[in-house]
Backbone and ligand atoms as CSV (ligand in chain L), in Angstrom:
chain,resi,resn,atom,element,x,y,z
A,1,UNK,N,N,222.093,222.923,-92.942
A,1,UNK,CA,C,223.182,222.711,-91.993
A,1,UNK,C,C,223.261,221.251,-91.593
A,2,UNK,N,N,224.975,220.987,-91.281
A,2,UNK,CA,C,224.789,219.636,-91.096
A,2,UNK,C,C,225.114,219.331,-89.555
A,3,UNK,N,N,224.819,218.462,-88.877
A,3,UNK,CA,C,225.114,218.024,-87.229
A,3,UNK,C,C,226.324,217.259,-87.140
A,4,UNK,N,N,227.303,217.530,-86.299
A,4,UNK,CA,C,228.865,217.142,-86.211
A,4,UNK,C,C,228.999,217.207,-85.014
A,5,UNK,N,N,229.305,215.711,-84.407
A,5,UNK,CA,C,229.928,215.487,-83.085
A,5,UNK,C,C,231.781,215.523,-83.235
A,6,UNK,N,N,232.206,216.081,-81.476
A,6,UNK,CA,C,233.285,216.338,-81.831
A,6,UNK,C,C,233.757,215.949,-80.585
A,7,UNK,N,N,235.090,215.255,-80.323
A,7,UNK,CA,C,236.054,214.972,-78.910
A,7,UNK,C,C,237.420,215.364,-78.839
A,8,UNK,N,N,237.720,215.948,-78.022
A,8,UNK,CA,C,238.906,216.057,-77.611
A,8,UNK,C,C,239.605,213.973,-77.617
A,9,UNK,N,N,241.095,214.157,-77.393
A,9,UNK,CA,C,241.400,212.573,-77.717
A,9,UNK,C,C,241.088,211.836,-76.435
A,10,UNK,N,N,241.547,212.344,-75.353
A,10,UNK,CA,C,240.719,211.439,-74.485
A,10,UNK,C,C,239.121,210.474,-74.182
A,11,UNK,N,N,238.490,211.574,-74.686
A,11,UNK,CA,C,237.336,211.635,-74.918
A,11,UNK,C,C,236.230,212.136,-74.034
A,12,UNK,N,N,237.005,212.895,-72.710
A,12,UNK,CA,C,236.298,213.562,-71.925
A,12,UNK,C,C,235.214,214.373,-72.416
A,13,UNK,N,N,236.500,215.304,-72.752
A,13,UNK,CA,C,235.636,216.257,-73.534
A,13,UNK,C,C,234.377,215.989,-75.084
A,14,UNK,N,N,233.573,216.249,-75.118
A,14,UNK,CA,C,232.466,215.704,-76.039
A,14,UNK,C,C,231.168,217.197,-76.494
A,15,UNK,N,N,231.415,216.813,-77.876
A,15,UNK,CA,C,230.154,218.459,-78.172
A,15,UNK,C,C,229.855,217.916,-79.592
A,16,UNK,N,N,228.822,218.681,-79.715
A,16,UNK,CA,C,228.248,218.551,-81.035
A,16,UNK,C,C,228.122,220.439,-81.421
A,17,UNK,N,N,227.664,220.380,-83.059
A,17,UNK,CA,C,227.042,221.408,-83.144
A,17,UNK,C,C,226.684,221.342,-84.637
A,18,UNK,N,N,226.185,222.418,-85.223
A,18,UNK,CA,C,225.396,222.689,-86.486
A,18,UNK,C,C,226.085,223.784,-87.077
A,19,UNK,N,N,226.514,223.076,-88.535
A,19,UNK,CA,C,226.892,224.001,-89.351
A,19,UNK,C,C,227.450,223.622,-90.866
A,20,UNK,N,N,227.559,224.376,-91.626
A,20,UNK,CA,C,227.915,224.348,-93.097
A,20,UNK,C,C,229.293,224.840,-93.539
A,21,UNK,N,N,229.936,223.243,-93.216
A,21,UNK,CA,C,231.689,223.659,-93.015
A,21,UNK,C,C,231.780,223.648,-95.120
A,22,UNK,N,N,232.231,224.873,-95.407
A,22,UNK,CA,C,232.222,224.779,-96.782
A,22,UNK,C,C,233.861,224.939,-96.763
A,23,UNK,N,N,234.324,225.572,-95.964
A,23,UNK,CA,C,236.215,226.290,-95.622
A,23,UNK,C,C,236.770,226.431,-94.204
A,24,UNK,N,N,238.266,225.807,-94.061
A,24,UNK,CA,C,238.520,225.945,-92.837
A,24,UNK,C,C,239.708,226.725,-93.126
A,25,UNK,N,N,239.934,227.016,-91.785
A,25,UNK,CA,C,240.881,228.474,-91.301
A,25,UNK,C,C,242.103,228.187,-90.388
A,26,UNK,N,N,242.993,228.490,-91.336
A,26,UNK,CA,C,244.291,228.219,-90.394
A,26,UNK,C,C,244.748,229.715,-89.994
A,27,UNK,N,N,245.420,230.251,-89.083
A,27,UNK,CA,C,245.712,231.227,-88.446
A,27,UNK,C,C,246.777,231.466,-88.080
A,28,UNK,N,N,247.742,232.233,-88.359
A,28,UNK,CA,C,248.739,232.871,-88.399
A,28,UNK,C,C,249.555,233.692,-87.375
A,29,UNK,N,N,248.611,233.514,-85.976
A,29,UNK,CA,C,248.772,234.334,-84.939
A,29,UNK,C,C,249.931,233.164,-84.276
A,30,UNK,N,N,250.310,233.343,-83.118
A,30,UNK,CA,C,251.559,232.467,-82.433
A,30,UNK,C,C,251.302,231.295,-81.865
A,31,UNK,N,N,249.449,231.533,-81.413
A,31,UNK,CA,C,248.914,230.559,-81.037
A,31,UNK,C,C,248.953,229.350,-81.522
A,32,UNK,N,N,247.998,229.840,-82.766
A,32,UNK,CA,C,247.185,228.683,-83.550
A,32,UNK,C,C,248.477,228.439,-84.184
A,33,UNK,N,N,250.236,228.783,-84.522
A,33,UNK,CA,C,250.633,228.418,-85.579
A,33,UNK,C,C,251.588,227.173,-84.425
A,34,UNK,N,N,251.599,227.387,-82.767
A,34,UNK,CA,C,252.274,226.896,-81.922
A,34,UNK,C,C,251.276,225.268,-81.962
A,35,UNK,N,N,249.806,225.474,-82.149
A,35,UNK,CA,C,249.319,224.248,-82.007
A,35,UNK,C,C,247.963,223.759,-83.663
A,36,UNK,N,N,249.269,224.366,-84.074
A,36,UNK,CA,C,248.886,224.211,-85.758
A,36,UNK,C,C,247.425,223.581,-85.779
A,37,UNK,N,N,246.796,224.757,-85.737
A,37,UNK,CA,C,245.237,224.634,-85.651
A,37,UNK,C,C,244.530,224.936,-87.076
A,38,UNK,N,N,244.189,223.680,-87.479
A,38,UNK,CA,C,243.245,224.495,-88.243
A,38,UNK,C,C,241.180,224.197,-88.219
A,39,UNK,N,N,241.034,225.561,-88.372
A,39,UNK,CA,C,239.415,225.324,-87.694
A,39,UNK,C,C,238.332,225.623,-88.415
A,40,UNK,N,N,236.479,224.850,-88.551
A,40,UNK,CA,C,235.913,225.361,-88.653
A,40,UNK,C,C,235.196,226.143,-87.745
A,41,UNK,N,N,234.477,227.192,-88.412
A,41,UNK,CA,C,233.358,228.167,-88.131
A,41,UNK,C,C,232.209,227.748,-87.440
A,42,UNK,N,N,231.756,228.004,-86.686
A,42,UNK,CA,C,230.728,227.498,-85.672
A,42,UNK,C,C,230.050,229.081,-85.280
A,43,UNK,N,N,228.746,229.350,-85.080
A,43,UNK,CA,C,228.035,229.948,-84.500
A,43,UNK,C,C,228.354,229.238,-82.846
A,44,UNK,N,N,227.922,230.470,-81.939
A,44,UNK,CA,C,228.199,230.310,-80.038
A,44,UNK,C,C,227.121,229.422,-80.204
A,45,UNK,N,N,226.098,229.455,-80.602
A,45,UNK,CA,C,224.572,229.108,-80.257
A,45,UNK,C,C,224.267,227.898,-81.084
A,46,UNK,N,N,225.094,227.628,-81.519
A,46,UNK,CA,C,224.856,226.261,-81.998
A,46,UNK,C,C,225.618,224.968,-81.762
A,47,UNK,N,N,226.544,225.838,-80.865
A,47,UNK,CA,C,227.363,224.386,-80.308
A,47,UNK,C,C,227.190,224.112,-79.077
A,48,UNK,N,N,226.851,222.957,-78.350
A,48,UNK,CA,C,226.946,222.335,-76.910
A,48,UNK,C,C,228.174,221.500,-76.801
A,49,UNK,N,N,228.491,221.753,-75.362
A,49,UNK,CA,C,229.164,221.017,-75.070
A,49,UNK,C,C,228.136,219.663,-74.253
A,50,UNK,N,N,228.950,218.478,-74.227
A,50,UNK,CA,C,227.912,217.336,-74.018
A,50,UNK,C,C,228.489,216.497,-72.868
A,51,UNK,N,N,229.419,216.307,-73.030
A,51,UNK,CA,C,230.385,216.002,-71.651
A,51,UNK,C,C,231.367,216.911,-71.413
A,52,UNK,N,N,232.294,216.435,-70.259
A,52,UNK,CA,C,233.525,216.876,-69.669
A,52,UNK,C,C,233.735,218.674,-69.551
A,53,UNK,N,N,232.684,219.328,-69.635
A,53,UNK,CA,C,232.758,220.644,-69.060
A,53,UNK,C,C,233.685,221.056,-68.584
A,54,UNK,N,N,233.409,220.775,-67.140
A,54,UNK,CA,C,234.284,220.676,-66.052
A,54,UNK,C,C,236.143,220.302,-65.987
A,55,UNK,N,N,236.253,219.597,-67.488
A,55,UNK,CA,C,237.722,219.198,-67.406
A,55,UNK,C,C,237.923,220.526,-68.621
A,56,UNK,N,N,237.375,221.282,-68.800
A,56,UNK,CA,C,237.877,221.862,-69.918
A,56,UNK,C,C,238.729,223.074,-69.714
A,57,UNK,N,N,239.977,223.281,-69.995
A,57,UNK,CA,C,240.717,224.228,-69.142
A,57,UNK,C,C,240.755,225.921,-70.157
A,58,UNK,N,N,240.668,226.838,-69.790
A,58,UNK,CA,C,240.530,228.018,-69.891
A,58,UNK,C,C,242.706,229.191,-70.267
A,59,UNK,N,N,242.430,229.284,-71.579
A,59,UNK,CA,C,243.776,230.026,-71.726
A,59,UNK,C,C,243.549,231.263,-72.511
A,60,UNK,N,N,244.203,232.070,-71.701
A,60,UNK,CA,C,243.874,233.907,-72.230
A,60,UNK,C,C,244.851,234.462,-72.373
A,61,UNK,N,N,245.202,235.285,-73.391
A,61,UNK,CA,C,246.515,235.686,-73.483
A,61,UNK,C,C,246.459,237.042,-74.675
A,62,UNK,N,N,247.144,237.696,-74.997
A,62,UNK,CA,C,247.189,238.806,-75.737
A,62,UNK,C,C,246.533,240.060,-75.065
A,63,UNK,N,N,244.914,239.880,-75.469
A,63,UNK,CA,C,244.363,241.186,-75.419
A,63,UNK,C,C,243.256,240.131,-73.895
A,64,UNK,N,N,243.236,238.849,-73.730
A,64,UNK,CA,C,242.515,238.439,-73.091
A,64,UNK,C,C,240.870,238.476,-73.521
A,65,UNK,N,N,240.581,238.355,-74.783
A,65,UNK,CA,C,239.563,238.600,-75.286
A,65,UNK,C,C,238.836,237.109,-75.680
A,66,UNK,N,N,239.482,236.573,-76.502
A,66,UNK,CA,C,239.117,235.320,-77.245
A,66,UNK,C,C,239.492,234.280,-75.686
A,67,UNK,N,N,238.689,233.469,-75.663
A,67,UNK,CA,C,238.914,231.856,-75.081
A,67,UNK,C,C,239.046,231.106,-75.434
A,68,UNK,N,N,239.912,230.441,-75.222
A,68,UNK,CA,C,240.546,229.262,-76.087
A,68,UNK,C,C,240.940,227.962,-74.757
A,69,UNK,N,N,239.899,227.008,-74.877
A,69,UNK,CA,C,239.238,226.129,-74.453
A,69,UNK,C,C,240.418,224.730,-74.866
A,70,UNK,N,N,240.828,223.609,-73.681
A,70,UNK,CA,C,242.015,222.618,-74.218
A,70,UNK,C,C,241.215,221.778,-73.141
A,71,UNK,N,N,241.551,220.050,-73.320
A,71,UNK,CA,C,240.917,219.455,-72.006
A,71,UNK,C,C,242.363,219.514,-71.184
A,72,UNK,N,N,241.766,219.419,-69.925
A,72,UNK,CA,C,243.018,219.111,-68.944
A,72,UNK,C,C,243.577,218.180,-68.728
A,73,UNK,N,N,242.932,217.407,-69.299
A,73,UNK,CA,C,243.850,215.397,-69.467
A,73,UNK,C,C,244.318,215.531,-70.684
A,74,UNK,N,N,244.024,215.470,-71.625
A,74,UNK,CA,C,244.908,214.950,-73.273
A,74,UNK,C,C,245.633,216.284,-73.545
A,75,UNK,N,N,244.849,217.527,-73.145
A,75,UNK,CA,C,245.839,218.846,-73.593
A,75,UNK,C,C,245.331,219.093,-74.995
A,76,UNK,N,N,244.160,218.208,-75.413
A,76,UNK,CA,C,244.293,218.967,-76.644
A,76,UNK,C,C,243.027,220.279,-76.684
A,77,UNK,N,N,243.260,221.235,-77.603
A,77,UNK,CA,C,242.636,222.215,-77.974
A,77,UNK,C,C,241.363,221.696,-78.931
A,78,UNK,N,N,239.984,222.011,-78.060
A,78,UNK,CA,C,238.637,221.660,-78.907
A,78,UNK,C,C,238.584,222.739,-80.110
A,79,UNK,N,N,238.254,223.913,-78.775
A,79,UNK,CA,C,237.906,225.052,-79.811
A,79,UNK,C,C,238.005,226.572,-78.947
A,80,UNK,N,N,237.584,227.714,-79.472
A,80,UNK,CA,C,237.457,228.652,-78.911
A,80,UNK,C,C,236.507,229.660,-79.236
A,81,UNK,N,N,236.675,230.880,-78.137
A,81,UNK,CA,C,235.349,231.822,-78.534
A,81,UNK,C,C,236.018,232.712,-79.487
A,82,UNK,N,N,235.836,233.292,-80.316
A,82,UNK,CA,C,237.193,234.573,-81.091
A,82,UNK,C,C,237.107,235.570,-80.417
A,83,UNK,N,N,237.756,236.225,-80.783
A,83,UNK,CA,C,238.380,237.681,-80.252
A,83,UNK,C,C,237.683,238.774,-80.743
A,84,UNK,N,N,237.371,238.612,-82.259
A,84,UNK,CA,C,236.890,239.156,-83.472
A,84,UNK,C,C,235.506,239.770,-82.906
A,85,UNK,N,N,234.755,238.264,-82.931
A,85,UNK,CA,C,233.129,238.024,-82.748
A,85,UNK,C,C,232.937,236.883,-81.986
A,86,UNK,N,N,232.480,237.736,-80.709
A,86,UNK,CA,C,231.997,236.744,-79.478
A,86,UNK,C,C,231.012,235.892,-80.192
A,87,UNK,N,N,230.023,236.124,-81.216
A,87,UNK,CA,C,229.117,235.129,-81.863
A,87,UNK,C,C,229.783,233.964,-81.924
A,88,UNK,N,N,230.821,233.999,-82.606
A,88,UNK,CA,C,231.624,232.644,-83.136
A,88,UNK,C,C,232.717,232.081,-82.744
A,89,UNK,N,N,232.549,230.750,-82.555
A,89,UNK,CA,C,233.365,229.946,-81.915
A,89,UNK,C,C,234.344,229.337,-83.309
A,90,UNK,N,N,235.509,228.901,-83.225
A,90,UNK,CA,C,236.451,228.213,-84.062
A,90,UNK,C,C,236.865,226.918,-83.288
A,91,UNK,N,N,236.778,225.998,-83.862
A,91,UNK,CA,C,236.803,224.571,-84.042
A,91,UNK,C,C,237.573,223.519,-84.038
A,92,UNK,N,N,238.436,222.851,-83.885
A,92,UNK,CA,C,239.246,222.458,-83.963
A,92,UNK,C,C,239.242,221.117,-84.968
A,93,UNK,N,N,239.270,221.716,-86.199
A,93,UNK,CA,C,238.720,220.632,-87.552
A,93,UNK,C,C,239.375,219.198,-87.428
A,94,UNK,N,N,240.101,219.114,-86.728
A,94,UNK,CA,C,240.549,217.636,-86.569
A,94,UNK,C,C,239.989,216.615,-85.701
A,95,UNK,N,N,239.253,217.338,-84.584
A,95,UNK,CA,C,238.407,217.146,-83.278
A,95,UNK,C,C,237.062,216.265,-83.581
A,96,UNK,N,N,236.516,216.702,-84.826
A,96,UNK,CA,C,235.452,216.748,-85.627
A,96,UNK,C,C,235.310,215.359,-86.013
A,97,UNK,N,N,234.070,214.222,-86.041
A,97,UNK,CA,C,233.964,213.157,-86.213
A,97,UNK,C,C,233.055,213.591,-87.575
A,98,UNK,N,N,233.439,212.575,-89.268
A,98,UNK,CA,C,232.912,212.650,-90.211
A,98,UNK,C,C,233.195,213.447,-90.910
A,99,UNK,N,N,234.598,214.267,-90.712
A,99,UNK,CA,C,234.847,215.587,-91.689
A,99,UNK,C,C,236.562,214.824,-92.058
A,100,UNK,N,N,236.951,214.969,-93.287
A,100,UNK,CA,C,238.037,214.894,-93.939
A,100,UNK,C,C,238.639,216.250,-94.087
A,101,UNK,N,N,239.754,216.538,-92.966
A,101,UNK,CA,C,240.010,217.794,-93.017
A,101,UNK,C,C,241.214,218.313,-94.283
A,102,UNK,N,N,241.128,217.031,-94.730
A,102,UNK,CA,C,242.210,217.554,-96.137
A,102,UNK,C,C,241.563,218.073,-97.051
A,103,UNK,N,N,240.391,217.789,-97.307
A,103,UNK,CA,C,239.737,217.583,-98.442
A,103,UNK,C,C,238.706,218.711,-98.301
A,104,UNK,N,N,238.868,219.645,-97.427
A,104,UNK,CA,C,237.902,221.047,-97.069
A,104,UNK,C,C,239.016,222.045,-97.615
A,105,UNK,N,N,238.797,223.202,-98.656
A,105,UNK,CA,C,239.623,223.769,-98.486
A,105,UNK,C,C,240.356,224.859,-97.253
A,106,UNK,N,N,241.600,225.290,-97.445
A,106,UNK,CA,C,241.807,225.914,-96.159
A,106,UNK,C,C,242.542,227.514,-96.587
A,107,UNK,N,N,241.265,228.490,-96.000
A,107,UNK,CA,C,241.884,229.831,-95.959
A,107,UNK,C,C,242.976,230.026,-94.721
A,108,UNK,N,N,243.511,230.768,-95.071
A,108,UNK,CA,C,245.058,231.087,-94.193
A,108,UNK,C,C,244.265,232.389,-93.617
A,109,UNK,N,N,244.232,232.912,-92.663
A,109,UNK,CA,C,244.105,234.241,-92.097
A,109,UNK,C,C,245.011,235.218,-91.332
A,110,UNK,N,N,245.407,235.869,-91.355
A,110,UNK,CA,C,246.130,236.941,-90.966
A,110,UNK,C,C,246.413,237.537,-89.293
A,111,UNK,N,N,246.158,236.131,-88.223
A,111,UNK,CA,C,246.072,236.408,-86.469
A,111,UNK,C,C,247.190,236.862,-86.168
A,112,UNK,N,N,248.586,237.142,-87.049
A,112,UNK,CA,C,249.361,237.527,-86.488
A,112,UNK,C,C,249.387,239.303,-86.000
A,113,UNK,N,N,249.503,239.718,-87.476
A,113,UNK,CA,C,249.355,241.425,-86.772
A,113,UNK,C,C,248.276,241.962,-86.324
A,114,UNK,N,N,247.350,241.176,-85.943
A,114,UNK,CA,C,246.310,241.456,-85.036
A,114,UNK,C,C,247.043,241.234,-83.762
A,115,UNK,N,N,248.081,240.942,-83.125
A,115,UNK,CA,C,248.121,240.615,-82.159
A,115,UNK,C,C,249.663,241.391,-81.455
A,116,UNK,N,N,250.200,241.272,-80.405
A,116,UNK,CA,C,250.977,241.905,-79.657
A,116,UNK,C,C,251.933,241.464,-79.095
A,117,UNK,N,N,251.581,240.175,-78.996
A,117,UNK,CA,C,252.388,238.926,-78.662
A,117,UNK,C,C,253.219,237.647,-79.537
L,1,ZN,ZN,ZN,240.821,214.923,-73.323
């Protein structure tokens, strides 16, 4: 596994974590296609947050299951908990310092008819 620091653009917000980005995931639900997200895979337990906690704002919506984490100054989206599997957090592959997010391939996933909204 490899170690990847990551910021929101302001730079409040600040995290690292551990992992083996081999594929990232774009998502199809209203959300992720409203803030054209595409993310890696993260284990809960392997990511810290390192600064700006406290600015990190909290959005729930559908089933209210998944958290999906934005700073409150720049607005942008780090990452979130899924809906799926509380284990795993999704990423916000652009966020990511040292990753070429073109050059990872990208599975498309299916968040829409999972959802209600
Ligand atoms: Zn910010």
């Amino acid at each position: 596994m490899q170690e990847y620091l990551g910021a929101c653009h302001c730079g409040t917000v600040t995290f690292s974590f551990e992992a083996d980005i081999n594929e990232l995931v774009r998502c199809a639900c209203s959300l992720c296609t409203k803030r054209n997200a595409v993310m890696a895979t993260v284990e809960r337990r392997r990511l810290r947050v390192l600064s700006g906690e406290e600015a990190l704002s909290l959005y729930q919506w559908n089933t209210g299951m998944a958290k999906h984490y934005f700073c409150s100054h720049c607005g942008i989206y780090t990452f979130h908990q899924r809906r799926t599997d509380e284990r795993y957090f999704s990423v916000n592959a652009f966020c990511v310092d040292g990753i070429d997010a073109t050059k990872i391939p990208v599975r498309q996933v299916d968040g829409k008819s999972r959802s209600t909204v």
